[in-house]
C-alpha positions as CSV (number, residue, x, y, z in Angstrom):
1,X,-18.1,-22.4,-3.4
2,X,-15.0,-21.7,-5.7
3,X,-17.4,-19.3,-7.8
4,X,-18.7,-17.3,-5.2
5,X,-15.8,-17.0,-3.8
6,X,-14.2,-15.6,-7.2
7,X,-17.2,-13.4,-7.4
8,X,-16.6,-11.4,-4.1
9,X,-13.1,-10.9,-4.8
10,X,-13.0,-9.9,-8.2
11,X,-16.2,-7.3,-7.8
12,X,-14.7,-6.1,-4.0
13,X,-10.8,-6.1,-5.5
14,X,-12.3,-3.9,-8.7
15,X,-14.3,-1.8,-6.6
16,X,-11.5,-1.2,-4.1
17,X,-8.9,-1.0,-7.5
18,X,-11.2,1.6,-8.9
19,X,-11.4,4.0,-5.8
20,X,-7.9,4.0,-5.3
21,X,-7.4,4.6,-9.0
22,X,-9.6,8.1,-9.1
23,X,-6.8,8.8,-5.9
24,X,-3.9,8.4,-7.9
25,X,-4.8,9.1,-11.4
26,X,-8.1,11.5,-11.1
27,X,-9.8,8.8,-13.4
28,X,-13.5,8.8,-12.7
29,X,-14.0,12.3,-11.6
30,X,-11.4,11.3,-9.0
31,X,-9.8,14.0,-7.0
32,X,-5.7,12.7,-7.9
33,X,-2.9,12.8,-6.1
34,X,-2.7,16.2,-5.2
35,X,-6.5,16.6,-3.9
36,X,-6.1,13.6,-2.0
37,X,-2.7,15.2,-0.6
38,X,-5.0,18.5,0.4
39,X,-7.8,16.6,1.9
40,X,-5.4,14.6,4.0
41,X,-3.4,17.3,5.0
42,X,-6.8,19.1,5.8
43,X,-7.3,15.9,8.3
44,X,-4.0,17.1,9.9
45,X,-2.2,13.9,8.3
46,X,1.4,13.7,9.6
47,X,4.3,13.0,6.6
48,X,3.5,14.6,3.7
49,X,3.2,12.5,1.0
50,X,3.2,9.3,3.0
51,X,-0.3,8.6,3.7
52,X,-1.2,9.4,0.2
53,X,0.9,6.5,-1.1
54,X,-0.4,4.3,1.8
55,X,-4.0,4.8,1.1
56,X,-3.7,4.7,-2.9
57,X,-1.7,1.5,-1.9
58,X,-4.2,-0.4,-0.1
59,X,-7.0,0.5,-2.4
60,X,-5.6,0.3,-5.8
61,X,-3.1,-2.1,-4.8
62,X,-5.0,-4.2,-2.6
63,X,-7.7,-3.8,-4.6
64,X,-5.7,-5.1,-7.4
65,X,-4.0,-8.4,-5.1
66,X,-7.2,-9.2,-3.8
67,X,-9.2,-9.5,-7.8
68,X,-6.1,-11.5,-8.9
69,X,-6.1,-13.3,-6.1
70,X,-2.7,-13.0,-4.9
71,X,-1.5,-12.6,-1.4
72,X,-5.0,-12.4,-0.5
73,X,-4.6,-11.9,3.3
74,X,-2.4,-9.1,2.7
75,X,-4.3,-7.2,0.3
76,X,-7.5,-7.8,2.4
77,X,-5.3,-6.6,5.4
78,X,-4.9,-3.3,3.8
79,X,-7.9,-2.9,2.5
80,X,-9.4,-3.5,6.5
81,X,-6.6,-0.9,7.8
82,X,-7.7,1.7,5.2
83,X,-11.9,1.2,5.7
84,X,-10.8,1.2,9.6
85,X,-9.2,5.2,8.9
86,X,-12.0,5.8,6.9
87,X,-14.9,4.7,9.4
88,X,-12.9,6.0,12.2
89,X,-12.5,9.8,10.4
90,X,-15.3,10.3,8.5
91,X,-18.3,7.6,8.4
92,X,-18.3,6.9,12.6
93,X,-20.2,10.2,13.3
94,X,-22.9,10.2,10.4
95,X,-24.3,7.0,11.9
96,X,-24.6,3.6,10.4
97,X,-26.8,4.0,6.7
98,X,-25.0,5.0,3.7
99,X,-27.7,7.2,2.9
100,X,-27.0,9.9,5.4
101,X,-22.6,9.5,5.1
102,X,-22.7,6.5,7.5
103,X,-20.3,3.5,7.8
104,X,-22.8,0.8,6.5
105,X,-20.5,0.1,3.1
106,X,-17.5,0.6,4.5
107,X,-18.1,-1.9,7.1
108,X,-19.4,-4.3,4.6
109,X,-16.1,-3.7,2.9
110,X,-14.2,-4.8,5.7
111,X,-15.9,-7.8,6.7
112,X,-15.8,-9.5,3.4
113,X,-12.0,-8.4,3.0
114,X,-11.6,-10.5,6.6
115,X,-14.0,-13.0,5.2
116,X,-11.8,-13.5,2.0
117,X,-8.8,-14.0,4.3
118,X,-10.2,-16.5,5.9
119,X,-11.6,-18.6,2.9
120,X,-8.2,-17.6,0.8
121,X,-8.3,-16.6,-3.0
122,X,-9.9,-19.6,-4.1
123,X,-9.6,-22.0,-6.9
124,X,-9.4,-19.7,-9.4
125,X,-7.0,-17.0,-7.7
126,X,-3.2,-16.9,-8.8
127,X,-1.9,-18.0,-4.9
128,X,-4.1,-21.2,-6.1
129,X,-1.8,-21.4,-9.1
130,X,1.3,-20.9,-7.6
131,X,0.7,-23.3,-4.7
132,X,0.4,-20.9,-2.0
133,X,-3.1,-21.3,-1.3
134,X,-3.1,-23.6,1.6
135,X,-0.3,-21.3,3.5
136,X,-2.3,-18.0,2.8
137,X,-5.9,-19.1,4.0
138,X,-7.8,-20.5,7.2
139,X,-9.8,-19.1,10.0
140,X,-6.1,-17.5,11.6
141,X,-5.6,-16.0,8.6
142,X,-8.7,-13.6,9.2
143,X,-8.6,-13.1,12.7
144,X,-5.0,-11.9,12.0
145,X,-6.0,-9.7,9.3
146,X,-9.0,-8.2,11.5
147,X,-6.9,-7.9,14.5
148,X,-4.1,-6.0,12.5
149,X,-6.2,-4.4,9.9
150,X,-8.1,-2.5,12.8
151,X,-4.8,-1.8,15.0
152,X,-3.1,0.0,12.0
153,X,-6.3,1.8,11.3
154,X,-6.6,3.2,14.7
155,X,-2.7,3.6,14.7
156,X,-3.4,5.8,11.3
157,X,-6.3,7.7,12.5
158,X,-4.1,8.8,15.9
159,X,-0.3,8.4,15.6
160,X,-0.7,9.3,12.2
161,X,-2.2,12.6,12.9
162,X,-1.3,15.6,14.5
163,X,-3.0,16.8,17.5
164,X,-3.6,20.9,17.8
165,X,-5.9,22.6,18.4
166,X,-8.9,23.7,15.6
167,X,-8.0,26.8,14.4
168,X,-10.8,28.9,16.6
169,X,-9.8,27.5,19.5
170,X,-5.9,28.5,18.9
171,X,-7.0,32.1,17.5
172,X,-8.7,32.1,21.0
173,X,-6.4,31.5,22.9
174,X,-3.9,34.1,21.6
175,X,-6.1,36.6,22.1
176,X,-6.8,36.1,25.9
């Protein structure tokens, strides 16, 4: 169980680190900061800046935590809240398959970031190592992280947003 378990978190933490890594540095034919901060903004993202450093956070950080295996719950908690935003936004209405834009990998994402919660880092995770593995793991551990993953996801995708009206319909309106 201890290598599978060190499997799924190393490839899901790199994959995570990697994504949010073409957000923050551009590597990979990566947008960077600044198209990340357009696309965002295009999404009608509330706080400048903020949400850029949150989402490069939970991916490349989270993404880093969870393939060391440190604080998993935490990094699989922010990795939930992001894929939550990002099924919410832009996955939800092209269905559930990849193959047409859909949430099918995104989902998968999220459920093995609760699963890894739940199971903790590991033997071969650093929270093993430092003795925190037995605090930071068990079946609360990823019904909190689901349960709060998805409540700061929605929270993101509608708080976190502002709330006028597409640019036709305002045009519209001035004119009548």
């Amino acid at each position: 169980m201890a290598f599978g378990i060190l499997v799924l978190r190393v490839v899901l933490g790199l994959t995570m680190a990697a994504h949010g890594a073409q957000k923050a540095f551009g590597w990979w034919n990566g947008p960077g900061p600044s198209g990340i901060h357009g696309w965002l903004a295009s999404m009608r993202f509330r706080g400048g800046w903020l949400p850029v450093i949150l989402l490069v956070a939970a991916e490349l950080g989270g993404g880093v935590l969870l393939a060391l295996g440190l604080f998993v719950p935490f990094a699989a908690l922010a990795i939930v809240a992001a894929m939550t935003v990002a099924i919410a936004l832009v996955h939800w209405p092209k269905g559930f398959f990849n193959g047409s834009g859909g949430y099918e990998f995104n989902l998968l994402i999220a459920a093995s970031s609760v699963a890894l919660a739940a199971l903790g880092g590991g033997r071969f995770s650093l929270d093993r190592a430092l003795g925190w593995a037995d605090n930071l793991s068990g079946t609360w551990w990823g019904v909190g992280v689901l349960a709060a993953g998805v409540l700061a996801g929605i929270l993101m995708a509608t708080v976190g947003r502002r709330h006028e009206a597409p640019v036709r319909e305002r045009d519209s309106l001035r004119t009548a």
